[in-house]
N, C-alpha and C positions, 0 to 999 in steps of 0.2 A: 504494500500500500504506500501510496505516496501522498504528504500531505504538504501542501504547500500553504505559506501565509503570507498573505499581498497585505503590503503597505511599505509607508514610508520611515518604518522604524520608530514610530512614536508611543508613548507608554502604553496604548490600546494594542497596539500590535506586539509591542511585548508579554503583555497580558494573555491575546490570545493565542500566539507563539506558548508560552509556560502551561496554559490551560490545557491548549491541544495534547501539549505532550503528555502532562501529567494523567489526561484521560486515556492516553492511549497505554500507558502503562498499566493503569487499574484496570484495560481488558486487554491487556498480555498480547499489542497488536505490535507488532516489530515493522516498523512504518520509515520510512525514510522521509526527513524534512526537510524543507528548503523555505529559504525568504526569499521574497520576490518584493527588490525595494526600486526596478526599474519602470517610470510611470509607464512608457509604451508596451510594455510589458503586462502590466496590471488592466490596460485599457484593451490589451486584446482578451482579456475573460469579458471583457462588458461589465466591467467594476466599475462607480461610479464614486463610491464611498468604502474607505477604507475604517476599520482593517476586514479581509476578508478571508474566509478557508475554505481550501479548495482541499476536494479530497478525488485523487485519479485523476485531475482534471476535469471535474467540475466541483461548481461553482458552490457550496453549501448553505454560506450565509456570509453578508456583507454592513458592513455598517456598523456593528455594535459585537459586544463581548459576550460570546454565551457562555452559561456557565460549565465546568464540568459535566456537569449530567445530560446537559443538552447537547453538548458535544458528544459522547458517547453515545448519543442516540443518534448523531449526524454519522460515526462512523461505522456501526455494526451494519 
């Protein structure tokens, strides 16, 4: 699995960077992470508001911090 986190490295994105991961460890998912802090880059998912998690390539949720649990629902 691969999880990527678009944004421009602001406390949000660090947030949901630390969140993502921390969910993926509490269900045992061995996920490879990436930041995505290039704007052209982030404007090719059709992100409009950061921060955003993309899980395989697409899009999950954008704009705001979910929390652990909702994260873990976004990746099973």
């Amino acid at each position: 699995m691969k999880i990527e986190i678009l944004g421009m490295g602001c406390q949000k994105c660090k947030a949901l960077d630390n969140a993502a991961k921390q969910a993926a460890k509490e269900l045992g998912i061995d996920a490879e992470f990436a930041k995505v802090e290039d704007i052209k880059a982030i404007m090719q998912y059709g992100v409009m508001t950061t921060p955003a998690l993309v899980v395989d390539g697409v899009v999950k949720v954008s704009g705001k911090v979910p929390n652990i649990e909702e994260i873990k629902e976004l990746l099973k």
